[in-house]
N, C-alpha and C positions, 0 to 999 in steps of 0.2 A: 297775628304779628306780636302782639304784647306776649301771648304763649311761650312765643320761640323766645325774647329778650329775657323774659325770665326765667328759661332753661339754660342761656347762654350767662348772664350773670350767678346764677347757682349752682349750674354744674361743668361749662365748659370753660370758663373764663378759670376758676379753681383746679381743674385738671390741668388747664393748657400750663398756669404758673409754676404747678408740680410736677409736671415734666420741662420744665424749662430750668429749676432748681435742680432737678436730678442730673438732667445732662449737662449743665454748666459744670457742674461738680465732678462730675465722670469724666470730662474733656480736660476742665480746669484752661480755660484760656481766658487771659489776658484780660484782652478787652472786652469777655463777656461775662463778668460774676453772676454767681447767683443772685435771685431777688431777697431772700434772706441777707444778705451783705447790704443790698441796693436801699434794703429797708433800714436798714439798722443806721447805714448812712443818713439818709432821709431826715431819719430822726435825731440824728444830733446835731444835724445842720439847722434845720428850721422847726424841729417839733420836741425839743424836751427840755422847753423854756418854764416859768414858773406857769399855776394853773389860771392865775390872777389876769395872764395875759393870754390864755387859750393855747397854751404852751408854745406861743413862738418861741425863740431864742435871739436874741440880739441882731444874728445874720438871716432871719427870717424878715423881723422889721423892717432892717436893713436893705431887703434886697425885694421880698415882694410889695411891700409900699411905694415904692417910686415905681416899678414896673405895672403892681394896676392901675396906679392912677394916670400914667400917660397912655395906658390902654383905653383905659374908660373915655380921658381927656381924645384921644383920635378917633376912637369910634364914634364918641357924640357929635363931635364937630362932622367927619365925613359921611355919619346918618344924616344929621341936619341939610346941612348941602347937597348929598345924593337923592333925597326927595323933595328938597327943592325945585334943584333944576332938572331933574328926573318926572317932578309932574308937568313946569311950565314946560317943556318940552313934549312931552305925548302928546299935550292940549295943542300945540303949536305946529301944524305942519309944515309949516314953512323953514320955520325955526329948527326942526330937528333935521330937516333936508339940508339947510347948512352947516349945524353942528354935528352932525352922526357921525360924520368919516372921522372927525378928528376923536369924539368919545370912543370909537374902536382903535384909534390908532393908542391912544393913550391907554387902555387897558390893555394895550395886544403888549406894550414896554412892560418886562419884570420892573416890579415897585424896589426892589435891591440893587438893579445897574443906576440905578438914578441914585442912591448911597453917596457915591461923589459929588455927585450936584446939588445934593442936601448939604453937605457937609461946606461946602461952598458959601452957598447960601444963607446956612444959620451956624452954621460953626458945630465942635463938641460939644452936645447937651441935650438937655430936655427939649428944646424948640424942634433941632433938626430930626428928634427919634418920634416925638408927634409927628412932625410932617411927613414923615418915613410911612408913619401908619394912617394917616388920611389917604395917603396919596396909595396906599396896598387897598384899601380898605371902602373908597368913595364907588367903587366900577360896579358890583353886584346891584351895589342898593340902588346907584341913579340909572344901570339900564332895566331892573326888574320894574322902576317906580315909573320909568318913564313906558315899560308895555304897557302896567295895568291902566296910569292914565290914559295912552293912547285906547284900550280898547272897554272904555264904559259903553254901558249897552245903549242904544241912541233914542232908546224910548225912555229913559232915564231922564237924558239930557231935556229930549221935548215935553215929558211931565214937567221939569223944573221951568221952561220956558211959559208952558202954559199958566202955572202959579204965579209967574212974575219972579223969581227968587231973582234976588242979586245974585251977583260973580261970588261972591264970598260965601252964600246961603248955596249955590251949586258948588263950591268948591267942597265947605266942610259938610253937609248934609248929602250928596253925592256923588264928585269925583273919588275924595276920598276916603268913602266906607265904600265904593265899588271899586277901588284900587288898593286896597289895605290888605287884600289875600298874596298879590304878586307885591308887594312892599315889604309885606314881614318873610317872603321867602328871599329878597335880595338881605334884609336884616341879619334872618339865619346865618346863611353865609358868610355874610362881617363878620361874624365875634369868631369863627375860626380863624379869618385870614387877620382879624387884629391881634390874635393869640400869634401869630406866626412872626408879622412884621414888627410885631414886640422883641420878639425875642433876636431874630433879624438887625435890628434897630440898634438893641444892645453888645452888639458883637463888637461894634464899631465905635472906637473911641469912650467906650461907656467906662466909670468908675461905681457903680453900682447898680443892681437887678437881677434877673435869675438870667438871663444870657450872658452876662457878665461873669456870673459865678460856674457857670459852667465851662465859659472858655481859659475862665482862670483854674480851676482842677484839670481842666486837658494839658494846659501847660506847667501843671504840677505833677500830670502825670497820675492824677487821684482818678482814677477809672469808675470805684464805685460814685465819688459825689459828681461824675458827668452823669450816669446813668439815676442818678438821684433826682437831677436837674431836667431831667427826661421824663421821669415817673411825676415830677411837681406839676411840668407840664399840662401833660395827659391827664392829670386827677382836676385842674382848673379848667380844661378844656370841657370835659364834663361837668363841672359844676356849672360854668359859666352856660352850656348849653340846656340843662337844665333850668334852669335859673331864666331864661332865654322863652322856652317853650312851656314855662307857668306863666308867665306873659303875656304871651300868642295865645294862647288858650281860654285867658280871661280877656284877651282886648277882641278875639276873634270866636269869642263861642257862638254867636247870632250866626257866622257863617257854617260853624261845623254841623250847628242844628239844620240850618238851611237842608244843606247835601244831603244829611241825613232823613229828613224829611222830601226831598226828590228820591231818595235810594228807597 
C-alpha cells in the first residue's frame, strides 16, 4: 500500500494535474481554469505575504485564523463529548437501550438543515459556526467510542475485578486502552467532517474565513480564487490528516505492534 501512495503522489497525482492544465487550456471554459491560474491565484490570496510571517498575506490572517480556530474550538469540544458519553454508554446497557434511537436519529438529520436552528439560537457568529461543527462532528466519535467500549473483552474486565481496581483504575488502565483503536477511527473521521462543517458554517452569515471568501469571489465572479479556495481546502485537509495519523501512531503503536506480532 505505502508502494502504490507513493507512485500515486510521484507520478500520477503530477500527470493527472498536466492533463488537467492541458485540457482546461484546450477547452478554455469558464468555470474550469487551469491549475496554473488556480495557483497563481492561491498565492496572491493567502501566500506572497512577507517571509517574517510564513508568507501569509493580510487576507490569509484574515481568513484562516478565525476558520482554524473554531475548527480546532468544535472538534475538541465534540471529541470530548463523543467519548464521553460514547464510553458511559457502551458500558451501560440499559442506558444505551434508551438513548440509541435518538443517537441514530440525530446523526441520520444533515448537521446543515439545522443552520436555521443554529442561527436562532445563537445568532450570526462564532458561537452558532462552532455549534454548527460539534453538532456535524460529535456522531462518528460518540458511536465508534461507544462500540469499542461496549465490546472490551470480558477477561479484561474479570482480571480487573479479581485485582480489586476501582472504577477509575478499570476505566483508564482498561476500558480505555481496549477501546482507544475504535475511538481514534470515529477521531479520524471528525477532522474531515470538521473541515467540511467549517466551511459549511461560514457560508452563512459569516464576515470572515475561507468559506466566506470563497462564496464572496463566486459573487464577484472571481472563478480562479473559488477554485483557489478549493485547492486551500484540500492542502489542509491533508495536512490536518496527516498531522491526525502522526498522532494515532504514537498514541496507538502498542497496538500496531500487537497485530503485528499475531500476523
Amino acid at each position: 500500500m505505502s508502494v502504490v501512495r507513493r507512485v500515486a503522489w510521484y507520478w500520477l497525482l503530477p500527470v493527472a494535474v498536466l492533463v488537467w492544465e492541458l485540457v482546461t487550456r484546450s477547452v478554455q471554459a469558464t468555470y474550469f481554469p487551469p491549475p496554473s491560474q488556480i495557483v497563481t491565484r492561491l498565492r496572491e490570496l493567502w501566500f506572497s505575504g512577507p517571509p517574517s510571517r510564513v508568507f501569509l498575506t493580510d487576507e490569509a490572517v484574515a481568513d484562516l485564523v478565525p476558520s482554524l480556530s473554531r475548527l480546532f474550538a468544535g472538534w475538541s469540544i465534540a471529541c470530548l463529548a463523543g467519548v464521553l458519553v460514547g464510553v458511559v454508554l457502551g458500558r451501560s446497557s440499559w442506558l444505551a437501550g434508551l438513548v440509541e434511537p435518538l443517537v441514530h436519529f440525530g446523526r441520520s438529520v444533515p448537521p446543515a438543515a439545522l443552520l436555521p436552528v443554529f442561527l436562532v439560537l445563537f445568532k450570526v457568529g462564532t458561537p452558532m459556526q462552532v455549534a454548527s461543527i460539534v453538532y456535524g462532528v460529535v456522531w462518528p466519535v460518540l458511536i465508534n467510542s461507544m462500540d469499542g467500549a461496549r465490546h472490551v473483552d470480558r477477561q479484561y474486565i474479570e482480571t480487573g475485578a479479581v485485582y480489586r481496581l476501582s472504577s477509575w483504575q478499570r476505566l483508564t488502565k482498561i476500558i480505555l486502552p481496549a477501546a482507544a483503536p475504535k475511538i481514534f477511527a470515529g477521531l479520524r473521521l471528525s477532522v474531515s467532517l470538521a473541515l467540511i462543517m467549517m466551511v459549511i458554517s461560514e457560508l452563512v452569515g459569516s464576515s470572515e474565513g475561507v468559506g466566506h471568501r470563497m462564496l464572496e469571489a463566486q459573487s464577484q465572479f472571481d472563478i480562479p480564487a473559488m477554485w483557489a479556495g478549493i485547492v486551500l481546502l484540500g492542502l489542509l485537509g491533508i495536512g490536518l490528516n496527516a498531522a491526525f495519523l502522526g498522532v494515532e501512531r504514537a498514541v496507538l503503536g502498542w497496538h500496531t505492534s500487537a497485530r503485528t506480532g499475531d500476523t
